[in-house]
N, C-alpha and C positions, 0 to 999 in steps of 0.2 A: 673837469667834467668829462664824463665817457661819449664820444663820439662814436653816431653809430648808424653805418649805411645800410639799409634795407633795399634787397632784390625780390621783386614778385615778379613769378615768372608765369605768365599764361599759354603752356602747351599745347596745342593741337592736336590729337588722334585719333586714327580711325577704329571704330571695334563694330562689329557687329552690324556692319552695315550704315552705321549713323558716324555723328562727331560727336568727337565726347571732350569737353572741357575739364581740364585738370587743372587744377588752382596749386599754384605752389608755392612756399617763398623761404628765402636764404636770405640772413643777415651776415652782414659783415662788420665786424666791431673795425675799427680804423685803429682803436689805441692797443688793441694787441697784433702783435706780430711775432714771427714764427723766426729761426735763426734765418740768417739772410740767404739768398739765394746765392751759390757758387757760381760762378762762371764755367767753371766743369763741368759741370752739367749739360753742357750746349758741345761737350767734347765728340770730336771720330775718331775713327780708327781704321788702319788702311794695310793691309795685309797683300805678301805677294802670294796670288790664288786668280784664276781669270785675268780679266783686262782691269785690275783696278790700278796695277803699277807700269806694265807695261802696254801697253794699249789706250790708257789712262792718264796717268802721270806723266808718265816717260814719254819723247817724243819720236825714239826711233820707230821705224817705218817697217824693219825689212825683219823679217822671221829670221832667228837662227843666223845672226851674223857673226857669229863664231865659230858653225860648224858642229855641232852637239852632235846631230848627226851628218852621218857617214852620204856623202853623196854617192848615189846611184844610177844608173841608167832606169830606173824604173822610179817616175816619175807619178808618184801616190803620196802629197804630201800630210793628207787632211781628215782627221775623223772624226765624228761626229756625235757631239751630246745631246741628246734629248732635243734633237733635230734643230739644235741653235743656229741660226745664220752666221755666228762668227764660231766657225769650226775649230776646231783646236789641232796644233800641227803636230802628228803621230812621229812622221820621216821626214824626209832633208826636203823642204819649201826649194830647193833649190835643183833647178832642170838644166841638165845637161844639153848642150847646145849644137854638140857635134857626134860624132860615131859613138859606139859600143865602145868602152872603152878607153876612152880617150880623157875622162877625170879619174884619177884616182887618189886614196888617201894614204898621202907617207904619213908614218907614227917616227919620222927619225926627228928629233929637235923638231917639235910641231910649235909651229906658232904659236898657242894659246889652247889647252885642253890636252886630248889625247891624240889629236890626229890634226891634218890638213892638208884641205886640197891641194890637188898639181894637176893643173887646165894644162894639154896640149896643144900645140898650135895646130890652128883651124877649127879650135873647138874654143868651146867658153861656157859660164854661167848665165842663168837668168833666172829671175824671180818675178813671181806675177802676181796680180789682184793687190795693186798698192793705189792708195786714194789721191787723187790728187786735186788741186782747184784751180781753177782759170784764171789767171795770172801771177797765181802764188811761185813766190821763188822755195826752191828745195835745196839744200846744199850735202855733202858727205863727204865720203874721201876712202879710199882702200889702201891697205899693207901689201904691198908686191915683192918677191923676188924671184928671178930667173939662176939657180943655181949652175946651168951648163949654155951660156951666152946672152945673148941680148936681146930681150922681150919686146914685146910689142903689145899693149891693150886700149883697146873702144871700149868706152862706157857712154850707152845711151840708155836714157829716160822715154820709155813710150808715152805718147803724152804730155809730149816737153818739146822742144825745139834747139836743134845744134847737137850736139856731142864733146865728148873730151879723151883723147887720143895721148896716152900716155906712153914716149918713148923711149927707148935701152933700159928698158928695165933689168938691172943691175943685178948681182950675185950677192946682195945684202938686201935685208927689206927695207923697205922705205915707202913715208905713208905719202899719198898724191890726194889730191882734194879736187872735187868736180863740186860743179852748180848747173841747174839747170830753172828752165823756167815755165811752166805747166801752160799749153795752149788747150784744153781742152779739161774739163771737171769728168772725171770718172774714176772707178773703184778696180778698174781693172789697166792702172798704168804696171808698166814692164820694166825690170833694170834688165841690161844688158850689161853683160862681161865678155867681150870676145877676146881671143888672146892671136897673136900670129907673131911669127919669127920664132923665138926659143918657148919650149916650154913655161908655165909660170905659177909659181905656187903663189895661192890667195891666203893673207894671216886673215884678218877681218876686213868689213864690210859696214858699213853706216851710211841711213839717209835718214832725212831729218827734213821737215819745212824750218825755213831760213829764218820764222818768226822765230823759233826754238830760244829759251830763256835756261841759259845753262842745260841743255838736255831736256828740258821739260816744258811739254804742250803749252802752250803760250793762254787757248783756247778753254785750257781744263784749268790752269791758275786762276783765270777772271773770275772762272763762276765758282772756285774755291773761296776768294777774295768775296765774292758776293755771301756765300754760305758764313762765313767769320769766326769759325770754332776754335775757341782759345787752347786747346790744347788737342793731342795726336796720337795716339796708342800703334808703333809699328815695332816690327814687321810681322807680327802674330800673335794669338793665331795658330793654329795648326802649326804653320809653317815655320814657326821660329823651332817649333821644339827638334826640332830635323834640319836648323840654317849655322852654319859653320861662319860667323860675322869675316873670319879674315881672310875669307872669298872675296869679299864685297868691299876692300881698301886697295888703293894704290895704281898703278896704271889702271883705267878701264879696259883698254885693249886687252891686257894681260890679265885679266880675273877672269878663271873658268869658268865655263857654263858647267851646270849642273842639271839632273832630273830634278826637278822642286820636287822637293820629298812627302811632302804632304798630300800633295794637288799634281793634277795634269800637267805636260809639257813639262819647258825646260824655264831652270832660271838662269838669267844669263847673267846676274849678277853686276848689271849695269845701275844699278841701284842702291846702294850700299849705304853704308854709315853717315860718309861725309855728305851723300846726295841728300840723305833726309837731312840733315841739320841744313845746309842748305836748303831743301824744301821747306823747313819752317821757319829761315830766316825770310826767304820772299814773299809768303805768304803772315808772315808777323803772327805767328801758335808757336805755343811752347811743345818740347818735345818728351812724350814716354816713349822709354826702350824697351822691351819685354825680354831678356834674357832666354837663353837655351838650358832649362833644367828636363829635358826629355832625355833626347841622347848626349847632352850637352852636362857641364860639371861645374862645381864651384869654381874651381881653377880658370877656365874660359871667362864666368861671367865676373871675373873679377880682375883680368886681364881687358876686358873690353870697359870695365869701367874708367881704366888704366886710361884706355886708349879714348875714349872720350873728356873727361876728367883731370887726366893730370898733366902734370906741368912737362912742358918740353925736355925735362933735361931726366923723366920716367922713362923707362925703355917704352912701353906703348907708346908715350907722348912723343916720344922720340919720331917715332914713325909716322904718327899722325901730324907732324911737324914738317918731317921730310914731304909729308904727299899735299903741303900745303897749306895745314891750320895750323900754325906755329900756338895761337891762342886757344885754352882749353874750352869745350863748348859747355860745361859748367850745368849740364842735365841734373836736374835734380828729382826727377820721378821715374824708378825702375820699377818695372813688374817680373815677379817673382816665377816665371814659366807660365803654361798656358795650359787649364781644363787638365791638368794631372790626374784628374780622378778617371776621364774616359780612356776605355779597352781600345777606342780611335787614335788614344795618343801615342804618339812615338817615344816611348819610354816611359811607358803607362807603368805604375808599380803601387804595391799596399801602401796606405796611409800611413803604417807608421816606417816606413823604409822614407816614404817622403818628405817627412816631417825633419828628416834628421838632414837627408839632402836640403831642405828649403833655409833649414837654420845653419849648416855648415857653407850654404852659397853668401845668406845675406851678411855674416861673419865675413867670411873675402872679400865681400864687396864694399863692407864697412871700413875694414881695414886699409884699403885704398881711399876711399871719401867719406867719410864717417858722416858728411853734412847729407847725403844723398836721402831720400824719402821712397820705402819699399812698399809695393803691393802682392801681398801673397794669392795664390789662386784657394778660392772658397766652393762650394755646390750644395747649397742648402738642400736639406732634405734628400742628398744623394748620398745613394751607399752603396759602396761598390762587393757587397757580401757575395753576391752568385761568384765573384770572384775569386774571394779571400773569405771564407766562410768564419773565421775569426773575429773580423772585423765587425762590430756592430754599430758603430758611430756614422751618422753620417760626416761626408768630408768637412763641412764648416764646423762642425764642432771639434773632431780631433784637430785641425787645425787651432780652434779659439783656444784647447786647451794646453797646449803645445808649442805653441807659435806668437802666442799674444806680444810676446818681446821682442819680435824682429817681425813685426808689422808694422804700417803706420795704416793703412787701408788692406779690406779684404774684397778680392772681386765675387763677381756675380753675373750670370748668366741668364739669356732667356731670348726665344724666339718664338713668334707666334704664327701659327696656320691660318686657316683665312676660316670663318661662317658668311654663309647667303645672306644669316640677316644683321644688316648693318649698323644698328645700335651692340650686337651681341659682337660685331665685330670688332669693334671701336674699344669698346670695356676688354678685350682682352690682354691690350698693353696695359693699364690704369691698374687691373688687377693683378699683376704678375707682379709689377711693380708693388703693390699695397704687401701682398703675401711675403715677399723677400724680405721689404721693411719690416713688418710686423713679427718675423724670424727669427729677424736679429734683434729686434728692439727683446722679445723673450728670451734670447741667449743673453743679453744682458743681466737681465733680471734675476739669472737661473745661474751662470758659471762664476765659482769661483775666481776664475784666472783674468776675468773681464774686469774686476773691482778695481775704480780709478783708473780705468784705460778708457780710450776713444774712437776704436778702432771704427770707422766709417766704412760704409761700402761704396766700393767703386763699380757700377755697372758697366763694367768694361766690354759687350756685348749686350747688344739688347734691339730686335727690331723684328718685323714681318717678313716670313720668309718662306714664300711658294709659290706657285706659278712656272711655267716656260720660261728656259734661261736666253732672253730676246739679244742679250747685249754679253756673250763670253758664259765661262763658268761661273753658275751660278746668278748668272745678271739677269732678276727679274724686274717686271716691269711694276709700277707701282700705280692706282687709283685713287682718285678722290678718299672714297672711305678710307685709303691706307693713312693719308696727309690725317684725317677725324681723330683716328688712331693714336697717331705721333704725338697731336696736339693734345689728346686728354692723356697721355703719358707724361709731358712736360706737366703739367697740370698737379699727377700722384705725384712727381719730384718735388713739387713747390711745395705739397703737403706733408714730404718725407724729409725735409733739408734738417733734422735734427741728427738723421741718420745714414742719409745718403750723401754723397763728398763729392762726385762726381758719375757723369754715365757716356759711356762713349756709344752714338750709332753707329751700330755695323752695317755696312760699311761704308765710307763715303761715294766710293766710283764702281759703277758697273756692278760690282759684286754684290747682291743685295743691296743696292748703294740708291743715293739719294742727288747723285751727280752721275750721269748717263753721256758716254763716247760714241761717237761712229768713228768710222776711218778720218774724217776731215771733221768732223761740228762734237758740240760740245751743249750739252743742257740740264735745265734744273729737271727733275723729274719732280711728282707730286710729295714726295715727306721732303722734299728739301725746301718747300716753304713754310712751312710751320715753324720748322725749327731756325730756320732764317728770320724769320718775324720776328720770333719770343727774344731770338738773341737780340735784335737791335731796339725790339721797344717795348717788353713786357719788363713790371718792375722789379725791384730789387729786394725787397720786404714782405716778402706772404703776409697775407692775411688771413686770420682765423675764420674759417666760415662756417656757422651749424645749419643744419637742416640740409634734407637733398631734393632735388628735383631728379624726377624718373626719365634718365635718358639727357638727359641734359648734362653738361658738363660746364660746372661756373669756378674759376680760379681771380682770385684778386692779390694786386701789391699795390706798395709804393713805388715810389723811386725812392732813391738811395737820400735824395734833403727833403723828403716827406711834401713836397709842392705840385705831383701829380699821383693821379691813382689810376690804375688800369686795371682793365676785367674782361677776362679771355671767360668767353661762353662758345664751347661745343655743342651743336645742332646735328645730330647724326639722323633726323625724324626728317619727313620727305614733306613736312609744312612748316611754314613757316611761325617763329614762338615771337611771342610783343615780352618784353622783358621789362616792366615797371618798379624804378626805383625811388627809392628816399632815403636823401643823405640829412639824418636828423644833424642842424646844425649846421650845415654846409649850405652855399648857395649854389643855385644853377650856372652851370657854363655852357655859354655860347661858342665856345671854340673850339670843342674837344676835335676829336678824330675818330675813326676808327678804319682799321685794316682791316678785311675782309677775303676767305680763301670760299670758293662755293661753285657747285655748278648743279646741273639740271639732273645729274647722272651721274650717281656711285660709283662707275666704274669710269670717269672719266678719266685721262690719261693725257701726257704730254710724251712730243716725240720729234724727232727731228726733221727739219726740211717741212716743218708744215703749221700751220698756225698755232699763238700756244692758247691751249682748252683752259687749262690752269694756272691762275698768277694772284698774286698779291694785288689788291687793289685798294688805292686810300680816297678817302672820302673825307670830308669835312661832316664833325658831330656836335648838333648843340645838344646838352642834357636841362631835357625839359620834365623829368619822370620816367621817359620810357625807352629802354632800348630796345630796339627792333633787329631780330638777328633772321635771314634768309633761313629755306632751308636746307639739310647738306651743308654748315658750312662750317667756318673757325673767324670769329669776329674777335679782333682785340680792341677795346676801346681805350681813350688817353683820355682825361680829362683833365686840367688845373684844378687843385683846392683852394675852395674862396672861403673863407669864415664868415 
């Protein structure tokens, strides 16, 4: 017999000066359901661009501990985007301490890069505006050699208490290791490097709070761990198609810093391969790689699959043996380059020049792990003709037709601007969403080359993207309406799982991110609870639901042994809706729950150092007929099925 729950939803709004009651209602059949809800779908993705890796991830402290650039007597190290409070460093973070002249940079056998410093004695380094906390222990360590006698250097922590006085610094480098321990909280602590007796060249430089978990923010993993996204789309992104991976193996001290070729600043390359697969072992997410198909070639991305993947006794494996993982890290989801279609990429070319690159990469790539699983890049309804005037396909389709055999998922892209009015704000994730699905669900229907394939899409980007960048490049702040947003996105996926495989938000930290850094604290901002909810308690089994209600957002499942049901209703309207139900056949529960996200004001916002406006809040639900949603908000409900 057909099991069948009924939602009548009674809206509120204003028009014309009065209230006007709108009567609406959405059923829900229980006995159909939709293909089950992926875990991917709750996937990020974290790209090195601003503070989302280092600043973010990463736990070092100090700018430019390599020396990228050239230290100066001119003492300008900071320029400024779109008037951000964390500046981005242009020249050497690093001030000279003594005369004119008295650091300079040898390029003979340089430490690490193209050059490195040589402090005179009486002279030294210093680096300023590093954050510290009142009683937190810091620790680091520096590469010293005195090539013409015997050195002398002080390292002190402003802000800290004691020093560490490093003696006869020798004619061989050699690292020395300081700690110190913070007597005061402020953003403007000091390293000092003074040098006396011989001259002293610096290789590198590292400081780090002594919570530090393998190199990484101790602060930013908790609220990773709270966020719980089963899988990780790195290092780009723009930035992969411009990242040379065997930068980023082997000593840290000794991987070059680089211009990040895509973005501002420098990368320093302190982040590399083995550090993400270590990032997703601590954090327990599975890991995607996105390969370099810009200025990058099949040969690379098939050497690094080498060096992830194969066995110790492969020349790549070999090396990633030697630097420590003797065991292959056994990645099974590559992405096939990033956004190839835009004139922004680094090694932007015609679609069909691409086509032949994407297929002669994922061939190398197979060739080495044949088990591995590819994502090609897509752009529905983009055509890159002003370029290539030949060209008349949009990119998703010359791919579909093309490429359908060395795919297993195709991505997809999408960012939204903001509107004032907040239901029209909210509907612009849900819709971007619906449009993509509905794209490909017609290229199904429509290409030859698709018949008996499955090719899913990967929203491997996809979030709200505007505003002052409060938190690095790019790192805007996020409000209430952004979270409405999120949540009736998740919402078009539960309705799209025939055809969407996975979607990663861009991007987790700082960078349009849904996880926000300062120098010292660490917090959830507004789209990082929605999608934090849906992953731990929304179900597993869509439900079919016909009829809409105007401005409301209603999504329902099971759970995975069909014993509870839940139902996420989005309120984006400024009163509050009475939501009356009937589960024909079902009894009422006394025990449900409901999670609730909501505040007084759309533009509400969380931020550091100050109480939080926005949080998850759980409540005890009896279902008596009616759910009651505030307004402004995101209400998931649980209930138990009783027959």
């Amino acid at each position: 017999m057909k099991q069948m729950t009924k939602i009548v939803i009674l809206a509120c709004s204003i028009g014309f000066g009065m209230v006007e009651l709108i009567l609406a209602q959405v059923q829900i059949d229980i006995s159909k359901t939709r293909p089950p809800i992926s875990s991917y779908i709750y996937g990020q993705f974290i790209e090195h661009l601003g503070r989302c890796i280092y600043g973010g991830i990463w736990a070092e402290m100090l700018e430019d501990r390599k020396f990228y650039f050239p230290v100066t007597d001119e003492y300008n190290p900071y320029i400024k985007l779109n008037d951000q409070p964390f500046p981005v460093v242009g020249s050497s973070p690093w001030q000279v301490m003594g005369s004119a002249g008295s650091v300079t940079m040898e390029t003979t056998q340089p430490f690490v890069g193209i050059h490195t410093p040589q402090v005179a004695a009486g002279s030294g380094l210093r680096q300023k505006d590093l954050g510290l906390v009142k009683g937190k222990k810091y620790v680091g360590y520096i590469w010293l050699c005195a090539p013409k006698g015997k050195g002398e250097v002080k390292i002190t922590l402003k802000g800290s208490e004691g020093c560490t006085v490093i003696r006869k610094v020798g004619d061989r480098y050699a690292k020395h290791e300081f700690s110190f321990k913070a007597i005061e909280s402020t953003d403007k602590g000091e390293l000092e490097i003074a040098v006396t007796g011989a001259a002293c060249l610096v290789g590198t430089v590292s400081l780090m709070p002594a919570d530090n978990i393998r190199g990484m923010r101790a602060d930013t993993l908790a609220k990773l761990r709270e966020l719980n996204a089963p899988i990780y789309r790195w290092p780009g992104g723009n930035f992969t198609s411009g990242y040379e991976w065997r930068d980023g193996i082997g000593d840290r001290d000794r991987r070059p810093p680089r211009k990040n070729p895509a973005w501002t600043g420098v990368e320093h390359n302190d982040f590399g391969t083995d550090e993400f697969m270590d990032f997703c072992r601590e954090i327990k997410t599975e890991p995607l790689i996105v390969v370099n198909t810009g200025l990058g070639g099949p040969y690379s991305a098939g050497q690094w699959v080498e060096y992830v993947n194969g066995a110790a006794t492969t020349p790549m494996g070999a090396i990633r043996a030697a630097n420590g993982n003797k065991k292959p890290y056994s990645v099974r989801w590559w992405g096939i380059g990033n956004e190839m279609y835009g004139p922004w990429q680094l090694g932007f070319m015609a679609l069909n020049h691409y086509i032949l690159k994407h297929n002669e990469t994922v061939m190398r790539m197979k060739a080495i792990d044949s088990s591995i699983k590819v994502v090609g890049v897509g752009a529905l309804g983009f055509k890159i003709e002003k370029h290539f005037p030949n060209e008349k396909r949009d990119w998703t389709t010359g791919m579909m037709e093309k490429c359908a055999d060395s795919m297993d998922w195709i991505s997809e892209h999408f960012y939204c601007n903001k509107k004032d009015d907040v239901p029209a704000h909210v509907r612009l994730i849900p819709d971007n969403i619906h449009r993509i699905a509905e794209g490909h669900r017609k290229l199904r229907g429509e290409m030859p080359s698709l018949t008996g394939k499955d090719i899913r899409i990967s929203m491997d980007e996809w979030n709200y993207w505007y505003g002052p960048h409060l938190y690095g490049e790019l790192g805007t702040r996020y409000f209430l309406k952004d979270a409405l947003g999120i949540a009736a996105g998740l919402h078009e996926y539960f309705r799209c799982t025939d055809i969407i495989a996975a979607a990663f938000y861009a991007q987790t930290i700082n960078v349009i991110g849904c996880i926000k850094t300062t120098k010292t604290e660490a917090f959830l901002d507004a789209t990082a609870l929605p999608l934090m909810l849906y992953r731990r308690h929304f179900g597993t089994l869509p439900l079919a639901i016909e009829g809409e209600v105007k401005d409301i957002d209603v999504a329902a499942a099971l759970s995975v042994d069909r014993k509870k049901i839940t139902i996420g209703v989005v309120n984006p309207l400024t009163q509050p809706a009475e939501v009356p139900v009937t589960i024909k056949d079902l009894k009422a529960a006394a025990n449900g729950r409901v999670w609730t996200i909501t505040g007084s004001d759309p533009l509400a916002f969380n931020e550091a150092s100050a109480p939080i406006r926005l949080d998850v809040v759980e409540k005890p639900a009896g279902f008596d007929g009616t759910l009651k949603v505030p307004p402004l908000s995101i209400s998931l409900f649980e209930f138990p099925i009783k027959k």
